[in-house]
ZANUVEX-684208 format. One record per residue (C-alpha): x, y, z; residue number from 1. Coordinates in pm, 1 decimal, decimal comma. Layout:
BEGIN
<node><east>X</east><north>Y</north><up>Z</up><resi>NUM</resi></node>
...
# end
This chain:
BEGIN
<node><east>-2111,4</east><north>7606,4</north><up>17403,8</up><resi>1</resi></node>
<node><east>-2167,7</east><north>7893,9</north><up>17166,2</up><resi>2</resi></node>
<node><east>-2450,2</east><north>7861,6</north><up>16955,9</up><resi>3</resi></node>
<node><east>-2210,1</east><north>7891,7</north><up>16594,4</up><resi>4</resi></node>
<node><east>-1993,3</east><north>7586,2</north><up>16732,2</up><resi>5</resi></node>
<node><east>-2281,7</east><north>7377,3</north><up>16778,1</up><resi>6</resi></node>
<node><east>-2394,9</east><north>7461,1</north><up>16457,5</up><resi>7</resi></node>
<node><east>-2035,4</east><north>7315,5</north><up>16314,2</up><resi>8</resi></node>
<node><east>-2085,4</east><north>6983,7</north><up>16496,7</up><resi>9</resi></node>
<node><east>-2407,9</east><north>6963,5</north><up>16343,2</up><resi>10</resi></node>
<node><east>-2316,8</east><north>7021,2</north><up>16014,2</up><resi>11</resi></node>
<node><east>-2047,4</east><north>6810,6</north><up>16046,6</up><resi>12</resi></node>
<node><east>-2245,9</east><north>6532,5</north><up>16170,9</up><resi>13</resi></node>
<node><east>-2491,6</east><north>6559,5</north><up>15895,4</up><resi>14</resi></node>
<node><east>-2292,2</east><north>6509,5</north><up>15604,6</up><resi>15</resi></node>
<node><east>-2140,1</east><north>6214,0</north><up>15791,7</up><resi>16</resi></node>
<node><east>-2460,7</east><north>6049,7</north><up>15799,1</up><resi>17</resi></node>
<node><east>-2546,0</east><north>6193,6</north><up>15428,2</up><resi>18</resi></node>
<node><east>-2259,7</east><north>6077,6</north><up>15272,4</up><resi>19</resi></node>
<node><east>-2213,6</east><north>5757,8</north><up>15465,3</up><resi>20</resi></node>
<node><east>-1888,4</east><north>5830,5</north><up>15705,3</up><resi>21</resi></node>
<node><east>-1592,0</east><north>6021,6</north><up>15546,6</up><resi>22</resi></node>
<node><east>-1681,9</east><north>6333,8</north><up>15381,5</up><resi>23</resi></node>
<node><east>-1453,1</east><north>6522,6</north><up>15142,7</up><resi>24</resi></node>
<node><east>-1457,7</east><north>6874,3</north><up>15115,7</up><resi>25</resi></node>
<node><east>-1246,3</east><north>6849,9</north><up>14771,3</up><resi>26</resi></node>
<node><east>-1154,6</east><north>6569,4</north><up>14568,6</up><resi>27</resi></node>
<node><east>-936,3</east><north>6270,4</north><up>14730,3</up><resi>28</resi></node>
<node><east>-707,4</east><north>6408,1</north><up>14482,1</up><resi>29</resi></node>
<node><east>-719,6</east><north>6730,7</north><up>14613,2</up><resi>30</resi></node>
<node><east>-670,2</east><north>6679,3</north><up>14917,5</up><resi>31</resi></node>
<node><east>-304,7</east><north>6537,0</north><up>14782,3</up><resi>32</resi></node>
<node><east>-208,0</east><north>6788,7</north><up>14563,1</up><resi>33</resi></node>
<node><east>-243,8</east><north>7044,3</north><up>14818,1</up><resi>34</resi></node>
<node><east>-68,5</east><north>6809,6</north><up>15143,7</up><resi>35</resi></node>
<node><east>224,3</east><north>6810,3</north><up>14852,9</up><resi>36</resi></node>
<node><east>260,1</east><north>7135,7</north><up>14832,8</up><resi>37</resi></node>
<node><east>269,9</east><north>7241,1</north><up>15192,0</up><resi>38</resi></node>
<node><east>570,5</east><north>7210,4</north><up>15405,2</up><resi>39</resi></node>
<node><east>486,8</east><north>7042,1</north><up>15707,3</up><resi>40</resi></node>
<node><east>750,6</east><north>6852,5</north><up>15942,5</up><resi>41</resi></node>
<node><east>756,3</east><north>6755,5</north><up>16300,3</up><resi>42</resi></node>
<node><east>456,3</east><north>6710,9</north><up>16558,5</up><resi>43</resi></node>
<node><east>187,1</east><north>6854,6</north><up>16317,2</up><resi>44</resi></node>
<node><east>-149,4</east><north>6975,1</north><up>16504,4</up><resi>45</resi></node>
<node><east>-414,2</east><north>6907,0</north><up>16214,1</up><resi>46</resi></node>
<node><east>-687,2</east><north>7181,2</north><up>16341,5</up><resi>47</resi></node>
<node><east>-1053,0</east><north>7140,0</north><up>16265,0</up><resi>48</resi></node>
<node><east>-916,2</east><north>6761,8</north><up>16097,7</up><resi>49</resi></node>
<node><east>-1271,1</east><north>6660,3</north><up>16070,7</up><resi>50</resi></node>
<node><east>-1249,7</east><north>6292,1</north><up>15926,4</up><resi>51</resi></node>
<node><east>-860,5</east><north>6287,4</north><up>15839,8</up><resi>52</resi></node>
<node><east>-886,8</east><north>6357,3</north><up>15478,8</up><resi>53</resi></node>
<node><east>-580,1</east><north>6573,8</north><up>15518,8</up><resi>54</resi></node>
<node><east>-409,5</east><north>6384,2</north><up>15787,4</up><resi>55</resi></node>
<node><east>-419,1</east><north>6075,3</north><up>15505,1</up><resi>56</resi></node>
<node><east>-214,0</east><north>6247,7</north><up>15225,4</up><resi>57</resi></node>
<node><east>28,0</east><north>6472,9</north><up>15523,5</up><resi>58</resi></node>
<node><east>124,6</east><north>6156,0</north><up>15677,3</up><resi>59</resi></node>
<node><east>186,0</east><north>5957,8</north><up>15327,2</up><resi>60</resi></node>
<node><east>375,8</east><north>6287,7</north><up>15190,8</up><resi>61</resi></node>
<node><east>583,3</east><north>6359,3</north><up>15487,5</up><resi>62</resi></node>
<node><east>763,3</east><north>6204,9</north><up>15768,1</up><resi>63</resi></node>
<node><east>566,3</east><north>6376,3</north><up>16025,0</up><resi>64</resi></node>
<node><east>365,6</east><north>6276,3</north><up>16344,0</up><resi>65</resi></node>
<node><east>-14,1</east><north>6402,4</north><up>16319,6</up><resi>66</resi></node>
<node><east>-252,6</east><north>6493,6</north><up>16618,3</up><resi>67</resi></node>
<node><east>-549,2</east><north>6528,8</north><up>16509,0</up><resi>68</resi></node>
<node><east>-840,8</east><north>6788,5</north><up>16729,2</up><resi>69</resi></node>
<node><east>-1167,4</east><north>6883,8</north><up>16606,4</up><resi>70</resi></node>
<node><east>-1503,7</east><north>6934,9</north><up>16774,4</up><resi>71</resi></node>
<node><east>-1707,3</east><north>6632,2</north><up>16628,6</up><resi>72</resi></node>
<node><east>-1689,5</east><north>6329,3</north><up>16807,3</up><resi>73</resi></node>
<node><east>-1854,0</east><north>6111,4</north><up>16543,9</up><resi>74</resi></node>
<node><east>-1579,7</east><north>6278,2</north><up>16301,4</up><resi>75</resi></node>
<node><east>-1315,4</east><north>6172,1</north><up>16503,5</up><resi>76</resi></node>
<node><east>-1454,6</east><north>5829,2</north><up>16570,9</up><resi>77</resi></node>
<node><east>-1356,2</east><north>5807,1</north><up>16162,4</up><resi>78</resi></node>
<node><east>-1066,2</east><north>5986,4</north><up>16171,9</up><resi>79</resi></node>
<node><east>-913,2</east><north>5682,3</north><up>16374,1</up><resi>80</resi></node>
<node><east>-867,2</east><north>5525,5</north><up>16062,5</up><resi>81</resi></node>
<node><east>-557,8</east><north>5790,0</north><up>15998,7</up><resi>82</resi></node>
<node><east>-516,6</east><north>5925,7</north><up>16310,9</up><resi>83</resi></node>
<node><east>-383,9</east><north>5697,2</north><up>16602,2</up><resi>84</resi></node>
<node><east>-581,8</east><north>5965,6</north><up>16917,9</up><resi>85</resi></node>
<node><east>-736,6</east><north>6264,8</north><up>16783,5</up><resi>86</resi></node>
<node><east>-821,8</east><north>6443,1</north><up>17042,5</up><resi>87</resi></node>
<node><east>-1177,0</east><north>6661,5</north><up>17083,4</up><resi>88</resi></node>
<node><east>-1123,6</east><north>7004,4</north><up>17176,7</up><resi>89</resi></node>
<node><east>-1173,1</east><north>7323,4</north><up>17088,7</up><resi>90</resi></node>
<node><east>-984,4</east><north>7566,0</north><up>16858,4</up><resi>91</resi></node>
<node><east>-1059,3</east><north>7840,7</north><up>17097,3</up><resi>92</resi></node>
<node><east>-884,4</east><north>7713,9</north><up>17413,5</up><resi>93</resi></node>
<node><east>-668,2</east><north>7448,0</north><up>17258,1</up><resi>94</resi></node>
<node><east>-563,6</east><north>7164,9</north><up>17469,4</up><resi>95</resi></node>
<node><east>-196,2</east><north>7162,3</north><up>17459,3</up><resi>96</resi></node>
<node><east>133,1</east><north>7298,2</north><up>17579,0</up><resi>97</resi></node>
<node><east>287,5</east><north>7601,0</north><up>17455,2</up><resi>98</resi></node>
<node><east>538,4</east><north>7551,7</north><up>17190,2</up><resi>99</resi></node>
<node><east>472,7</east><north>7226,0</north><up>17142,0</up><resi>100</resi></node>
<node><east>423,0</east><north>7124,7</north><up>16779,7</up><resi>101</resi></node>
<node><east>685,3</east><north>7259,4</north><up>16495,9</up><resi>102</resi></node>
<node><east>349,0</east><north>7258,3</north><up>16228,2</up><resi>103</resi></node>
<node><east>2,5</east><north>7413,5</north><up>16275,4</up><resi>104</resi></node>
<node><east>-216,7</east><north>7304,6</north><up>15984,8</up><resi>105</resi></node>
<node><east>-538,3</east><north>7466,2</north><up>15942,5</up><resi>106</resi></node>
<node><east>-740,2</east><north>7270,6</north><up>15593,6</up><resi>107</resi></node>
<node><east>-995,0</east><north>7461,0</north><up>15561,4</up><resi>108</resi></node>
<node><east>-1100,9</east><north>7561,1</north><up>15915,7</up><resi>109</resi></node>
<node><east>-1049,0</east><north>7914,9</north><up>15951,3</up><resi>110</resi></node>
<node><east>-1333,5</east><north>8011,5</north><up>15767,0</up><resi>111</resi></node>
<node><east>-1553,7</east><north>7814,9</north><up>16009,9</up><resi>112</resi></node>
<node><east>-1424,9</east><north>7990,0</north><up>16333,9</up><resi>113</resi></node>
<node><east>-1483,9</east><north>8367,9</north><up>16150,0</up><resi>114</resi></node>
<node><east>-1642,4</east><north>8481,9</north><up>16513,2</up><resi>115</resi></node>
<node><east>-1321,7</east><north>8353,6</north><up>16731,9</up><resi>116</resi></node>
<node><east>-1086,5</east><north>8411,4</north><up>16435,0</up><resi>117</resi></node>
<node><east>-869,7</east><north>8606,2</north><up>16646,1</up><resi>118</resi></node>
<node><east>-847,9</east><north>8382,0</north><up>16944,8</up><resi>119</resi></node>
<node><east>-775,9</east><north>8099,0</north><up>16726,2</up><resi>120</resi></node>
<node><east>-491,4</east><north>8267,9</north><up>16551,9</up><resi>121</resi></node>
<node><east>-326,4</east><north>8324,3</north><up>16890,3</up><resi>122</resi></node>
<node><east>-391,3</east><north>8008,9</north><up>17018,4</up><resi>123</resi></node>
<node><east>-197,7</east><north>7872,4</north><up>16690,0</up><resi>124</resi></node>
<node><east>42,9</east><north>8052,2</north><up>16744,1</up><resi>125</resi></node>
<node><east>135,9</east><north>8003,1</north><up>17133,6</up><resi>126</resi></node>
<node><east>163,5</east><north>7587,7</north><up>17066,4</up><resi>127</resi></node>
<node><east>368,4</east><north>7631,4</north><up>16770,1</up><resi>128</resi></node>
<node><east>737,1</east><north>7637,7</north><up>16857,6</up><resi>129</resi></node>
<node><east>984,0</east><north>7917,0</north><up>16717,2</up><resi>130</resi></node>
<node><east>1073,6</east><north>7799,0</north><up>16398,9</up><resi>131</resi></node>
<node><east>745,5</east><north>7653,3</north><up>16319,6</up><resi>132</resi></node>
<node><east>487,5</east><north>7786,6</north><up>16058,8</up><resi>133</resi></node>
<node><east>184,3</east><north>7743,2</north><up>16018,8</up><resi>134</resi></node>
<node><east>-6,5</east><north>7637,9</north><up>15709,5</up><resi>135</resi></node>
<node><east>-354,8</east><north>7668,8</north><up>15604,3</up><resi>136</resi></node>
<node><east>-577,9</east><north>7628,7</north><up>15271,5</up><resi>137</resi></node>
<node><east>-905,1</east><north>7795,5</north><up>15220,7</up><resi>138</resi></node>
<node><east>-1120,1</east><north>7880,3</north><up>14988,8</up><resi>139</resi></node>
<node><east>-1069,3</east><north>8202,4</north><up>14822,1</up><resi>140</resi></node>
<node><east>-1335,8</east><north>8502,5</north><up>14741,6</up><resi>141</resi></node>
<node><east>-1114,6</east><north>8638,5</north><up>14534,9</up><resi>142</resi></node>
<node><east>-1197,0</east><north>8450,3</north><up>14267,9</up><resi>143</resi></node>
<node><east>-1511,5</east><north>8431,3</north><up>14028,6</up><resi>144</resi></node>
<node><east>-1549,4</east><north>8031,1</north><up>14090,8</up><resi>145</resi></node>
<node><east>-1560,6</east><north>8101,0</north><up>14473,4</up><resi>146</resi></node>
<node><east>-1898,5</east><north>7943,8</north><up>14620,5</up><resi>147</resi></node>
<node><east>-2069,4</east><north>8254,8</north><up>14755,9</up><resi>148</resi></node>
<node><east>-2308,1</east><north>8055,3</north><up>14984,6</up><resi>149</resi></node>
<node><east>-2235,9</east><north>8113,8</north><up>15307,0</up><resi>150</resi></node>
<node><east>-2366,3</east><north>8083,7</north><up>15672,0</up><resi>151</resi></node>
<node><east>-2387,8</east><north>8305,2</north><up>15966,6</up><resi>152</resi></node>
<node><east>-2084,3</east><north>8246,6</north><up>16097,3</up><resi>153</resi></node>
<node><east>-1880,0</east><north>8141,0</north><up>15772,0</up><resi>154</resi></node>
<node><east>-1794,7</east><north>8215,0</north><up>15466,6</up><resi>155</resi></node>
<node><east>-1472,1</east><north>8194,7</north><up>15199,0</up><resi>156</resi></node>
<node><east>-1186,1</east><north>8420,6</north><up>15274,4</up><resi>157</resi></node>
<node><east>-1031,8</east><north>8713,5</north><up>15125,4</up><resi>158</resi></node>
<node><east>-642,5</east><north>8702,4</north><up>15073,4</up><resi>159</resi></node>
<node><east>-602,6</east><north>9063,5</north><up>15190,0</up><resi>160</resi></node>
<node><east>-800,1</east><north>8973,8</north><up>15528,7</up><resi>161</resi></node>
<node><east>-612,3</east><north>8645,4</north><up>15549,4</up><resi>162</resi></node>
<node><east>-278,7</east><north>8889,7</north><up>15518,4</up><resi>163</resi></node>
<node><east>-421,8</east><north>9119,9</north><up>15768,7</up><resi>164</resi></node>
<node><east>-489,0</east><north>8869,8</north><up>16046,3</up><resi>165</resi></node>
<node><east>-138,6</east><north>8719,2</north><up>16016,8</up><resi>166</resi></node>
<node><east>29,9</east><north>9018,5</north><up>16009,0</up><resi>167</resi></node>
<node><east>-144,6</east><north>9174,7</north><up>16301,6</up><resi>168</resi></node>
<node><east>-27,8</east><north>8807,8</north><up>16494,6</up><resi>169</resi></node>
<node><east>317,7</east><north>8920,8</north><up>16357,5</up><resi>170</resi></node>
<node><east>354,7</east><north>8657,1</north><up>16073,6</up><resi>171</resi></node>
<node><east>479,0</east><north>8672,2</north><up>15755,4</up><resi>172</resi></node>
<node><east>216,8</east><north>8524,0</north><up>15551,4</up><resi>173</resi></node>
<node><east>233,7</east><north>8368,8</north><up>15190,8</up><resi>174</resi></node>
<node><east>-56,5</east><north>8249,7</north><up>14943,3</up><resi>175</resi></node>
<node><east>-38,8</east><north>8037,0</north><up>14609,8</up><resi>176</resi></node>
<node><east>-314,0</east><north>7955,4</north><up>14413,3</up><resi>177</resi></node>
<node><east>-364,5</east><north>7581,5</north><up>14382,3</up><resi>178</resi></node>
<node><east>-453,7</east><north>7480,1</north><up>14052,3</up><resi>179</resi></node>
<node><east>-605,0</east><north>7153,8</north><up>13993,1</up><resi>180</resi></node>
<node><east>-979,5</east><north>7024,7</north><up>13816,2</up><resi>181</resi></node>
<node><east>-1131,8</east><north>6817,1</north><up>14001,3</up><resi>182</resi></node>
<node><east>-1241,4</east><north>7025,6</north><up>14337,2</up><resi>183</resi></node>
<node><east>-1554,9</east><north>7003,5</north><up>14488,2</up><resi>184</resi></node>
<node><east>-1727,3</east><north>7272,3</north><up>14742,9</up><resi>185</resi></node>
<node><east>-1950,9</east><north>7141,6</north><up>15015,1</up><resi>186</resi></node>
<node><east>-2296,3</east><north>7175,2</north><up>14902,6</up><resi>187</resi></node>
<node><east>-2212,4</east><north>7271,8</north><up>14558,6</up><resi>188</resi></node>
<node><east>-2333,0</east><north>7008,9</north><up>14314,1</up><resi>189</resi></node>
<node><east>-2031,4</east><north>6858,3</north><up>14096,6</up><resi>190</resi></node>
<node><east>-2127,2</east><north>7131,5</north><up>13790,1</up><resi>191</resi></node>
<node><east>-1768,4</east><north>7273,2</north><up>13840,6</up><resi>192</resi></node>
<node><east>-1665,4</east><north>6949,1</north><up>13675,3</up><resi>193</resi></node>
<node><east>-1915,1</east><north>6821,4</north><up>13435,1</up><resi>194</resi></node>
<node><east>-1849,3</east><north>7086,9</north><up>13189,8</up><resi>195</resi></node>
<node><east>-1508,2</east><north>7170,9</north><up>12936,0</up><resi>196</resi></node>
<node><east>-1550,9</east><north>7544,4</north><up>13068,5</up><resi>197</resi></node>
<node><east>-1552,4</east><north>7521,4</north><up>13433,4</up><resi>198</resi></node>
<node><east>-1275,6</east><north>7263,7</north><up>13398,8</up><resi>199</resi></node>
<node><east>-1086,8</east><north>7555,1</north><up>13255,3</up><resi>200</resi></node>
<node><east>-1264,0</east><north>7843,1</north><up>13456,7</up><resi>201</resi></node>
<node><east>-1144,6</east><north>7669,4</north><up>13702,2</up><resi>202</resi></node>
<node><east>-786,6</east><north>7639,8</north><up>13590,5</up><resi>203</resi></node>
<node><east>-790,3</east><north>8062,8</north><up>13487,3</up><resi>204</resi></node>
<node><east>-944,1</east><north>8143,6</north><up>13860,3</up><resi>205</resi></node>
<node><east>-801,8</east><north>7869,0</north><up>14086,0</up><resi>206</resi></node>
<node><east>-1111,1</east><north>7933,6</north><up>14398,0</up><resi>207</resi></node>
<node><east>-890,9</east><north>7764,2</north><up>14638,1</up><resi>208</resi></node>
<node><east>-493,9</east><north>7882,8</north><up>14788,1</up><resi>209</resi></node>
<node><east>-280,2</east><north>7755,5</north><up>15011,2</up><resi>210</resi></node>
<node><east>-57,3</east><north>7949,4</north><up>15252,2</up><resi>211</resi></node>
<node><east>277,4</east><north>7940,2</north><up>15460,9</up><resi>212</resi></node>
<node><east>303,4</east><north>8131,6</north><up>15775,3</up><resi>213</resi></node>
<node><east>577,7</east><north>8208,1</north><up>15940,0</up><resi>214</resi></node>
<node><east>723,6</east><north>8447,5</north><up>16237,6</up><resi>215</resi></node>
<node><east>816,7</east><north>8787,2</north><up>16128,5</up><resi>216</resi></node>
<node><east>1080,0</east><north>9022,0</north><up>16291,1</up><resi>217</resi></node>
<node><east>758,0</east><north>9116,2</north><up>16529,7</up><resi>218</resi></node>
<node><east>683,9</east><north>8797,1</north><up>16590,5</up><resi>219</resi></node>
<node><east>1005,2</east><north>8669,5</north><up>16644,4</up><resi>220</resi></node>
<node><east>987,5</east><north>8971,9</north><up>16924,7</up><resi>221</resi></node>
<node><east>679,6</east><north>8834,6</north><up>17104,2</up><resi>222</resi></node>
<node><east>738,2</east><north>8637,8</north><up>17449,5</up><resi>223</resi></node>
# end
């Protein structure tokens, strides 16, 4: 195994036993707002789903069947509470038939596969069917509330790379800022919150988007 995906499962595993099982990434709220505003239908592959916070609000929001992959074991042991068999695999070589889910959702898992980001992209795309799309939310660097700590092998996104990576797949891609108080960024201390002027900071430079993906007239040309 490559040395930046065991570094994921360990991280992973740490803030399990940290924060004593689930972990949230944002707010339970968050995670809401933003399964809302995403279009998801179908067989829905929930990459990177970590311990179902996502797959909790998707499934109550839409009428959609979830499978759930992700590298972590113990994540996924947890994730059974939302997620009937989520299956562990790899976002590099993912388990799974082409064109078989109508929804690829990727909550805030691209920015942890930066060195494969490629691969993963074009795995994505080969299970999802032809009129599927695939959505994502990430963190944004465009943004002055952005957390600029980062790792090795991670970091937040910028849109124009986010753009470039789906377009080069042959996707047309589409970003919205999400706009809502009461995120939190992993290992980030909950300062964005405790104050009147990052709860407004926050509501002038939204730090997070989310993002529809769909195939383009290249895409649509691919085999």
């Amino acid at each position: 195994m490559d040395d930046w995906k065991r570094a994921e499962i360990e991280k992973q595993e740490r803030m399990i036993a940290e924060r004593g099982g689930h972990y949230l990434v944002v707010s339970d709220e968050g995670y809401r707002a933003i399964g809302r505003s995403l279009p998801v239908k179908g067989r829905v592959l929930d990459l990177g789903c970590g311990t179902g916070p996502f797959a909790k609000w998707l499934g109550q929001s839409h009428a959609c069947e979830i499978v759930g992959l992700d590298l972590s074991v113990k994540s996924l042991v947890i994730a059974r509470d939302v997620l009937a068999d989520p299956v562990v695999g790899d976002a590099v070589h993912l388990p799974f038939a082409d064109a078989s889910f109508d929804t690829v959702f990727c909550g805030f898992t691209l920015h942890h596969v930066l060195p494969a980001i490629d691969s993963v992209l074009e795995e994505c795309a080969r299970v999802l069917r032809p009129a599927g799309c695939i959505c994502l939310a990430e963190e944004c660097m465009d943004s002055p509330m952005a957390n600029t700590h980062s790792e090795d092998h991670e970091r937040p996104l910028h849109k124009a790379e986010l753009h470039a990576w789906f377009s080069d797949l042959g996707f047309d891609l589409r970003l919205w800022p999400v706009r809502h108080r009461f995120f939190v960024t992993p290992g980030v201390p909950l300062y964005r919150i405790r104050t009147l002027a990052n709860r407004v900071l926050a509501g002038l430079f939204p730090y997070l988007v989310a993002g529809l993906a769909r195939r383009g007239s290249r895409g649509a040309e691919r085999p």
